[in-house]
Each structure stands twice: as structure tokens, then as C-alpha cells.
C-alpha positions in Angstrom: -22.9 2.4 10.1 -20.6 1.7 7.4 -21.9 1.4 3.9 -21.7 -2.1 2.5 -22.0 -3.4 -1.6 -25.0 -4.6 -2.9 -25.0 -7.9 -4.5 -25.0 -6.2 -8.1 -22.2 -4.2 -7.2 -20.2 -7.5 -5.6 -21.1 -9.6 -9.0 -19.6 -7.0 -10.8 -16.9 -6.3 -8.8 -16.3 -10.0 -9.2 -16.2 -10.0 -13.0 -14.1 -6.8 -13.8 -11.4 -8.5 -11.2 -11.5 -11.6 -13.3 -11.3 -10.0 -16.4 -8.1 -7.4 -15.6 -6.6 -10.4 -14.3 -7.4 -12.7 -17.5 -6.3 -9.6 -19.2 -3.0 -8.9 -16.9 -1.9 -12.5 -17.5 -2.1 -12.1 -21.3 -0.2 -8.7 -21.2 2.7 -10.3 -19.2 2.7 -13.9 -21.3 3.5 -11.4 -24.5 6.3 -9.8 -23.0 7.6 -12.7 -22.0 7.7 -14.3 -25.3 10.9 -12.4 -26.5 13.1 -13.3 -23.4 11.3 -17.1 -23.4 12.6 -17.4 -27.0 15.8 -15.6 -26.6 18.2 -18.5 -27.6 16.2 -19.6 -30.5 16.1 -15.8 -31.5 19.3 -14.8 -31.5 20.8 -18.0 -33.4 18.0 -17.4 -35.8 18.6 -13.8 -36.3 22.4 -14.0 -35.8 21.7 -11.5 -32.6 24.5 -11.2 -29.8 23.2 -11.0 -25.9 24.1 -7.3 -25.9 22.0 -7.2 -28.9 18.6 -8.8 -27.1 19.3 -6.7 -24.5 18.7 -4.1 -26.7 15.6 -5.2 -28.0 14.4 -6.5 -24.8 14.3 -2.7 -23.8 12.7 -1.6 -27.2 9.6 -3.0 -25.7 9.6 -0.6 -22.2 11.0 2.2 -23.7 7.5 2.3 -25.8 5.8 1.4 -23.2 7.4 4.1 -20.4 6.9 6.9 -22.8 3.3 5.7 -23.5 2.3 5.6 -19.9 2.0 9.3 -20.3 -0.8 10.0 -22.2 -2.4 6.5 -21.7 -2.8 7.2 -18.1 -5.3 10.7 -19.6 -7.0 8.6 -21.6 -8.3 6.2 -19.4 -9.3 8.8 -17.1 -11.1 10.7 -20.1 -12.4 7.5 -22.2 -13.3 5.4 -19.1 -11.6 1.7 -18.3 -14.2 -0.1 -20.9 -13.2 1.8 -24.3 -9.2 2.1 -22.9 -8.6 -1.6 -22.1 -10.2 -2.7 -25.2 -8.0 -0.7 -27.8 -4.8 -1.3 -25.7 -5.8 -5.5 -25.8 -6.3 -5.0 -30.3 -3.2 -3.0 -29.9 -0.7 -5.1 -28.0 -2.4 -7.9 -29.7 -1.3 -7.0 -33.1 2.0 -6.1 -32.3 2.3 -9.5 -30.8 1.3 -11.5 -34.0 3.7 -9.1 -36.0 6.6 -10.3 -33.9 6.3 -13.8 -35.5 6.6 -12.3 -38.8 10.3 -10.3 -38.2 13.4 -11.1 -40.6 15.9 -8.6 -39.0 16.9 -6.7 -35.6 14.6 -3.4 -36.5 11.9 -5.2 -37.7 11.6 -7.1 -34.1 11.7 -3.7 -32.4 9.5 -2.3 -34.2 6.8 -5.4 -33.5 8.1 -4.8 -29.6 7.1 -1.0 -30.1 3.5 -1.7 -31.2 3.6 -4.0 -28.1 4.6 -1.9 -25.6 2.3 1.2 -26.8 -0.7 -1.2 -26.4 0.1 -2.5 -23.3 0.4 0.7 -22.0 -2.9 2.0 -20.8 -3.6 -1.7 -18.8 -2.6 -1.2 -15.4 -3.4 3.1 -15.1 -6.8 1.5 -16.3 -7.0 -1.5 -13.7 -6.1 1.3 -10.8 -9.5 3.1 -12.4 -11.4 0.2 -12.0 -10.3 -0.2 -8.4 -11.5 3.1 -7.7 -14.4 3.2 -9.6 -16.4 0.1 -8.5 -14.7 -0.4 -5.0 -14.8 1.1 -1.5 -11.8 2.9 -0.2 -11.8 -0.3 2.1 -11.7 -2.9 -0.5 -9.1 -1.2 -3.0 -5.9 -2.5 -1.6 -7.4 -6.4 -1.7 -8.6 -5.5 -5.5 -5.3 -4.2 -6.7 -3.6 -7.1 -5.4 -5.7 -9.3 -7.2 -5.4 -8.0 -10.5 -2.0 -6.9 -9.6 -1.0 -10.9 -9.3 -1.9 -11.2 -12.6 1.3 -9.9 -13.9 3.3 -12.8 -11.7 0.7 -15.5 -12.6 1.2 -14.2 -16.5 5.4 -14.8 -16.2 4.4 -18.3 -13.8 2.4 -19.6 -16.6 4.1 -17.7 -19.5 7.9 -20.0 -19.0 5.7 -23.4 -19.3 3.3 -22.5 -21.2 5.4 -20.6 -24.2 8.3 -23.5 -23.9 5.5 -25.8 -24.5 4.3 -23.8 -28.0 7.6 -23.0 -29.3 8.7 -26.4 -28.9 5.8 -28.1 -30.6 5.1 -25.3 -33.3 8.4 -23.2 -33.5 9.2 -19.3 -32.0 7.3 -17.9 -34.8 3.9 -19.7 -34.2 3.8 -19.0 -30.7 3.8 -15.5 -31.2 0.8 -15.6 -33.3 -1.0 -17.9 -31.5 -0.3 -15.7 -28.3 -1.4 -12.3 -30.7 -5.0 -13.9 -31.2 -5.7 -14.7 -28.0 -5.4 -11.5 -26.9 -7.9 -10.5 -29.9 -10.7 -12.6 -28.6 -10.1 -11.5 -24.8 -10.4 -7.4 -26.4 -13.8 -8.5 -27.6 -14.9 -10.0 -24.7 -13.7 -6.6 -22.1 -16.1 -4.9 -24.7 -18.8 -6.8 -24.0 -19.1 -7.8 -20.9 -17.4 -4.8 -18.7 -19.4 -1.8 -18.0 -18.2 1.9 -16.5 -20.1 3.3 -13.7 -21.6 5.3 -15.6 -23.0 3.0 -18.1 -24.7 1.5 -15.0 -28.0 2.4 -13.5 -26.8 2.4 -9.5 -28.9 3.2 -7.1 -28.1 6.4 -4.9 -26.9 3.4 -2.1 -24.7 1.7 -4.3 -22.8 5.1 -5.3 -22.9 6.2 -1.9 -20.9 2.7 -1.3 -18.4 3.6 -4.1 -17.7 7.1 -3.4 -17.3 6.4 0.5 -14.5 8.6 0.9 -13.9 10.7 -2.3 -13.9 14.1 -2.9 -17.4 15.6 -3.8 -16.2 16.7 -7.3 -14.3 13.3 -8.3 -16.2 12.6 -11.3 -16.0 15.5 -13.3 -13.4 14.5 -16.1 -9.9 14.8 -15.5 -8.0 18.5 -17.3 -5.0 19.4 -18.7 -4.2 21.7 -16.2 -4.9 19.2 -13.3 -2.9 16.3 -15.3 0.3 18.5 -15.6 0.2 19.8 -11.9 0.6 16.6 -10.9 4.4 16.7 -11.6 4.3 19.6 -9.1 3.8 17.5 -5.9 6.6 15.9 -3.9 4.1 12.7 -3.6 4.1 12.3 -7.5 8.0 12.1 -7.5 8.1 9.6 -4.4 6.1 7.3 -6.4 8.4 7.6 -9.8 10.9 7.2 -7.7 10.1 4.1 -5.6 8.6 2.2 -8.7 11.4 2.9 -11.1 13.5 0.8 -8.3 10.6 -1.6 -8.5 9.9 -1.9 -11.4 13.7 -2.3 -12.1 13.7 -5.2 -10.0 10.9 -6.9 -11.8 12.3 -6.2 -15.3 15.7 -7.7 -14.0 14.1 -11.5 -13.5 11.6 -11.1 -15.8 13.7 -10.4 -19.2 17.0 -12.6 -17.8 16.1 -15.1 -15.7 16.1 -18.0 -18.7 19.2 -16.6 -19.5 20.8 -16.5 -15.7 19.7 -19.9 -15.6 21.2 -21.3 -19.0 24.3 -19.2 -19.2 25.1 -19.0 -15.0 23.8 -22.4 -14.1 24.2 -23.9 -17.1 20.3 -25.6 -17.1 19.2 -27.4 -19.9 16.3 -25.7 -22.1 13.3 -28.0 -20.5 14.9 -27.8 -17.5 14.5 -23.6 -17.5 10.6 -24.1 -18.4 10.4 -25.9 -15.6 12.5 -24.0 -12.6 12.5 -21.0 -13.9 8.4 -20.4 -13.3 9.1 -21.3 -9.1 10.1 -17.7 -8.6 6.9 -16.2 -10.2 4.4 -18.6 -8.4 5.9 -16.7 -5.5 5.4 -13.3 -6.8 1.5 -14.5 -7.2 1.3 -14.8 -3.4 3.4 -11.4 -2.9 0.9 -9.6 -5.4 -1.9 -10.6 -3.7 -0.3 -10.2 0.0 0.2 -7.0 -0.6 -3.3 -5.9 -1.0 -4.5 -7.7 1.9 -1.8 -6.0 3.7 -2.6 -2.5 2.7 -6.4 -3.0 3.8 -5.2 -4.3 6.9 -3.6 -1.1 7.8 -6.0 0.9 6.6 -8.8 -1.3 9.3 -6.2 -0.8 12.4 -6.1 2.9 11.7 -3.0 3.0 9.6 -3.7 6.5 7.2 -4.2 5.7 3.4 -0.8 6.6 2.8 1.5 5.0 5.4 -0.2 1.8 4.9 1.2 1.9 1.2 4.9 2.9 2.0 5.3 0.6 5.1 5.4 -2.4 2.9 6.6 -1.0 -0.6 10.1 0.4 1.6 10.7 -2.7 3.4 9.6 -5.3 0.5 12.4 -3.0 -1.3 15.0 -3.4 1.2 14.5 -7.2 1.8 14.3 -7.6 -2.1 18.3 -6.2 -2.3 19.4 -8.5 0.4 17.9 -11.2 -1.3 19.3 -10.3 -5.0 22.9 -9.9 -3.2 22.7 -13.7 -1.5 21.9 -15.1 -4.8 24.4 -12.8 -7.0 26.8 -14.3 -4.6 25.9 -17.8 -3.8 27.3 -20.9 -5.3 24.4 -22.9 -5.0 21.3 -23.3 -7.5 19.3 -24.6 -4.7 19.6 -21.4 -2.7 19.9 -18.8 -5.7 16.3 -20.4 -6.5 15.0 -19.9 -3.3 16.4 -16.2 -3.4 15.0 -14.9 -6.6 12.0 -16.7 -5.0 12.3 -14.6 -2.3 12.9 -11.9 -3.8 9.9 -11.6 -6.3 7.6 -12.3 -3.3 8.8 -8.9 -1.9 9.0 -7.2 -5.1 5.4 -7.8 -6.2 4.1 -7.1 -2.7 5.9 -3.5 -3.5 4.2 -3.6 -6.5 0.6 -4.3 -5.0 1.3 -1.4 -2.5 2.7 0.7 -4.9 -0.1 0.5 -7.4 -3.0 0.4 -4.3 -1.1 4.3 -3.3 -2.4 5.5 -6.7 -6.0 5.2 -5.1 -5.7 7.3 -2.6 -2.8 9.9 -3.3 -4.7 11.8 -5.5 -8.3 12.8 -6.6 -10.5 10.0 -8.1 -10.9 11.6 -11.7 -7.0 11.5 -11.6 -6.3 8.1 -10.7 -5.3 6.8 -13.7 -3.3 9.4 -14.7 -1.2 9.6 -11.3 -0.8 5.9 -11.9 0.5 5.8 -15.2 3.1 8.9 -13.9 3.8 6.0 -11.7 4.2 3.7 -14.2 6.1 5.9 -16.4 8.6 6.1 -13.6 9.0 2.2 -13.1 9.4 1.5 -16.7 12.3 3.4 -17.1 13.7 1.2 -14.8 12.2 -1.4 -16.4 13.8 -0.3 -20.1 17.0 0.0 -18.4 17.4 -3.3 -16.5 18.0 -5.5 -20.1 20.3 -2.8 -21.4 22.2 -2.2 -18.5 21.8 -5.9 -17.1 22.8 -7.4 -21.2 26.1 -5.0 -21.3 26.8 -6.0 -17.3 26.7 -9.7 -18.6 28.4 -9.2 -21.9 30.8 -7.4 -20.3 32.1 -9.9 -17.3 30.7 -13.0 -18.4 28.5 -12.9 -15.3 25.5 -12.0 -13.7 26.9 -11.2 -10.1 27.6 -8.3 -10.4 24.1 -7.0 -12.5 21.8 -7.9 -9.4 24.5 -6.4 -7.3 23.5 -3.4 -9.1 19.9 -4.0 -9.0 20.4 -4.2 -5.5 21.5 -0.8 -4.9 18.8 0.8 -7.4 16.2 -0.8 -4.7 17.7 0.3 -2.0 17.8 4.3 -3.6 14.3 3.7 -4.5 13.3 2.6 -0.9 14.7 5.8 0.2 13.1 8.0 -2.6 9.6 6.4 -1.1 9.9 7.2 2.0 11.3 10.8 1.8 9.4 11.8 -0.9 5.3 10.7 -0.1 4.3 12.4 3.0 0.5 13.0 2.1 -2.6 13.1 -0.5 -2.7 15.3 -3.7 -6.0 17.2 -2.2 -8.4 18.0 -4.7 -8.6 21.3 -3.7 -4.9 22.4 -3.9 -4.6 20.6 -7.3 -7.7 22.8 -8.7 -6.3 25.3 -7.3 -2.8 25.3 -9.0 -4.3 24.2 -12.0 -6.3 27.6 -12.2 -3.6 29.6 -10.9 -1.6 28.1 -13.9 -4.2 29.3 -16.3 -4.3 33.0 -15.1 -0.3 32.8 -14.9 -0.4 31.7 -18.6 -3.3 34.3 -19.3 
């Protein structure tokens, strides 16, 4: 008979999803401040596009490199303590970003920014393997995974509104202390398993499907095998293509839509959130997808690449109509489109962390996930900002996002044929050691 959750275990399952999405929508309203602001910034700052583009990727540079070791520490702290600092982290470096007076100063404040969002997402793939069943975790990713679609939806509205009534500078602080208040309140209110009493049932229901040693903290040995595996490459590789995608829309889209079709500022606030209330419905779709799989008999595994390769393929085909179209109508409804399949990849992607590898290395593999997309991600406003400055266009910068998808896609497929077994990875690790000794 399959194990089921208790009604502790659903209520709290219910309030750690609500606050990693309060949390994820935060984290993705700061970053998109900067590209929100852009044309207030650069006449302000005297700053030329190739120049934000630049700065834009200051931001996920930090935050690429910091995946690294953030990914360790939220498998060695626990999701409570991790998501707490990285909140009072990213929060600061938000309010300092209304403070700047010159080009280095502003990517410094990005810097702080990107370091302290760094541990949120390797920690919200924790949380979906710590309080969930292997059966729920695809339907729990894609919930808090939405949160980074709902946070640009709300984030064009929302910070047009503020910097409009109060100025660029205002809205960064005001967006700085929200995120202050929401770090007190994760401290508070979430719990780790482990600060809970659970029944021997209620673990039982949790651990459905782990290996017997998962809990025991994550090593340095383990952590660095990882790189070793053909799996952990296939999933730098396929998000860098995502994540490239994402970063593509999220950083330029205001400015597609001003510069290329030549909307007004208000105008922008308004169209330029349709796309993302798309990738909200992709996000979550893509949870419920991968569960649905996984109850037809689908392994862990192929029920996460299915969607991520052919969400990547349709996303290029997509990008291309747009690049190429002459209509606003149908270049909305394309980047619509075309987020919808990009944060279904996204959901997949991020729902393969919790199953490709061991449970105490979750985190960790994610954030080598991560760490892979957000290159992509730092290079898609530099590359995209010198594209644009280059040709006076955008055409041909999806065009090129289109083809970084398409090698990603392939990357996925090729590269993830199995799980990270606990076994193997102990195994190397230790091998490693008496190799060094």
C-alpha cells in the first residue's frame, strides 16, 4: 500500500511551498529592477546599451560563480538557516542599488545581489526533497519554480508603478526592505526535518524512495565527484541553454519592446508582463507533467528530459518567428510562447535535481545546475547588448538564442542517461581519498 502524508506533514508542505514562492517572487522582482529601470538609468548615469548590458550581467556572473559553494551550504546548514541569510543578503544589495552614483558602484550593488540570491533555488530543490514524496516532487518544484515567472509577471507593473510615483531610486529600496521582513519571517515560521518531531510514519512517507544513508551530511569528496558523472554535465549543459533563454526576455524584453516596436513606457508595463503570466502556467505545467510520467511508469529520469528537450526545441522555433516577424501582435504571442516552454524546461530541469543524485546531495547537484544555466544567463545581456548595439536590432540576438537552445537540447539528451547512485559516488569519493593519500 503506498504511503500517504499525514495532515502535519500536508500543512507543512503547504506553508514551505508558499513561502519559497513568496520568496521566489521577491528574488525575481529584484533582478528585474535594473532592466525595468534601464531607460531612466542609463540617461541618469550617462550609460550606453552596450554599457547595461554589461551591468545587467554583473548581476549573474555573481550569482553563477556563487551557485557553487551555495549549493554545499544548503545541504550542510539546512534550507531554514540558508534561505534566511541569502533573503538579508540579496536584500541589502538591493537597497544599495538605489544609492549608486557611477557604473562600478551599480555593479558592485548587483554583486551583493547576485551572491544572495544565490543559495534560493539549490535550497527550494532541498525543500522538495526533504518534506515531499518522490511522487509529489515534480508538482512541488513547479510550484515554487512558477514563482520566478509570477516575480517578472508582477515585477514590469508593479516596479513601473513605484518608479513612476517615487523615482528609480526609491523603488529599489522599497523592494530591498521587503525582502528584509520576508528573511525574518522564513526564520520563523519554516522548520527542517530535523527540527521536527515526525513520527516513524511520516519519515517513512518522506524518504519513500531514498537511499538508506541520505541524511548523513553531504562531504567534500562526494560534492567534487559530482563533476565526474556524465548526468552532472547533461544538466549544465541543458540549463545553460535554458537559462540562456530566460535571461534573454528577462533582461531585454522592455528594451525589445521600446527600441524594436517602438512602445511607449506605460505601454511596456503593461504588454511586456503577458509573456511571463505564460511562463506561470509553463512553471507549474511542468511539474504536473513530470509526476505524470513518473505515475504511468515513465523512470525518474526520462520523465525530466522528455519535456526539458522538446520545451527547448519548440522554445527556438518560437524565438525565430518572432526575431522574424513584422507584427507586434504575433512577436507577443511568440515570446508568450516561448516562455511557456522555457519555464516548463525549467520546472523539469530543476524536478531532475531530485532524483539524479543522493538526497544529502540535492542541493548541491542543483546549484551545479544552476551554475551551468547562469552562465548562460550572464552571457545573454552581454552578448544580446553587443548583438543590439552592433546591428541596431534584435533579430538577429534571438536568432542566436535560438541555436544555444537547440545545442542545449542535444546536450540533455546525450548527456543524462541515469541516477548518480549513492553507492558509486561513496565509492569514488573514497577511492579519491586513498588516491590522494
Amino acid at each position: 500500500m503506498a504511503l500517504t502524508a499525514t495532515p502535519r506533514v500536508r500543512r507543512i508542505q503547504t506553508i514551505s511551498l508558499a513561502l519559497l514562492v513568496t520568496a521566489g517572487v521577491v528574488n525575481y522582482v529584484d533582478r528585474a529592477t535594473l532592466a525595468v529601470a534601464s531607460p531612466l538609468i542609463r540617461e541618469d548615469l550617462g550609460l550606453s546599451i552596450p554599457d547595461m548590458g554589461l551591468l545587467l550581467s554583473a548581476f549573474l556572473w555573481a550569482y553563477a560563480f556563487a551557485q557553487l559553494p551555495a549549493g554545499a551550504l544548503a545541504d550542510r546548514l539546512g534550507p531554514r538557516l540558508t534561505l534566511t541569510l541569502g533573503l538579508t543578503c540579496w536584500s541589502f544589495g538591493q537597497m544599495l542599488g538605489g544609492a549608486v552614483t557611477s557604473f562600478w558602484q551599480f555593479v558592485s550593488a548587483r554583486i551583493v545581489l547576485g551572491i544572495g540570491e544565490a543559495p534560493h533555488f539549490p535550497t527550494c530543490a532541498r525543500v522538495s526533497r526533504d518534506w515531499f514524496n518522490i511522487r509529489q516532487r515534480g508538482t512541488a518544484t513547479g510550484i515554487w519554480n512558477c514563482a520566478s515567472s509570477l516575480g517578472t509577471f508582477l515585477a514590469l507593473p508593479l516596479l513601473t508603478f513605484l518608479m513612476v510615483s517615487f523615482g528609480w531610486r526609491a523603488m529599489f529600496v522599497i523592494m530591498g526592505g521587503a525582502g528584509l521582513v520576508l528573511a525574518a519571517v522564513v526564520y520563523l515560521v519554516f522548520r527542517n526535518p530535523r527540527e521536527t518531531d515526525l513520527t516513524p510514519g511520516e519519515r517513512a512517507f518522506l524518504a519513500e524512495g531514498d537511499a538508506p544513508n541520505a541524511s548523513r551530511p553531504v562531504t567534500w569528496s562526494s560534492w567534487r565527484r559530482l563533476f565526474g558523472f556524465r548526468t552532472s554535465w547533461g544538466m549544465i549543459v541543458g540549463y545553460f541553454g535554458c537559462i540562456y533563454m530566460t535571461w534573454l526576455y528577462t533582461a531585454w524584453l522592455p528594451s525589445y519592446l521600446e527600441i524594436e516596436r517602438h512602445f511607449t513606457l506605460q505601454k511596456t508595463g503593461l504588454v511586456g508582463s503577458i509573456p511571463f503570466a505564460f511562463g506561470v502556467m509553463g512553471g507549474i505545467l511542468g511539474g504536473r507533467v513530470v509526476d505524470m510520467l513518473v505515475r504511468r511508469g515513465v523512470d525518474p529520469i526520462r520523465s525530466r528530459k522528455i519535456p526539458m528537450v522538446g520545451s527547448l526545441v519548440a522554445t527556438a522555433a518560437f524565438t525565430v518567428v518572432a526575431a522574424l516577424t513584422p507584427s507586434d501582435t504575433l512577436a507577443i504571442a511568440c515570446i508568450s510562447a516561448s516562455l511557456f516552454l522555457v519555464y516548463l524546461s525549467s520546472s523539469s530541469a530543476w524536478a531532475m535535481a531530485s532524483v539524479a543524485a543522493p538526497a544529502n546531495c540535492t542541493a548541491s547537484l542543483g546549484a551545479m545546475q544552476n551554475f551551468g544555466g547562469y552562465i548562460g544567463g550572464a552571457l545573454a545581456p552581454t552578448v544580446t547588448g553587443f548583438i543590439v548595439g552592433g546591428t541596431g536590432h534584435f533579430s538577429m540576438a534571438f536568432i542566436t538564442g535560438a541555436v544555444i537552445a537547440l545545442i542545449a537540447a542535444l546536450g540533455y539528451w546525450t548527456l543524462i542517461q541515469e541516477p548518480i547512485a549513492d553507492e558509486v559516488l561513496t565509492d569514488r569519493a573514497i577511492g579519491g581519498l586513498r588516491m590522494a593519500e
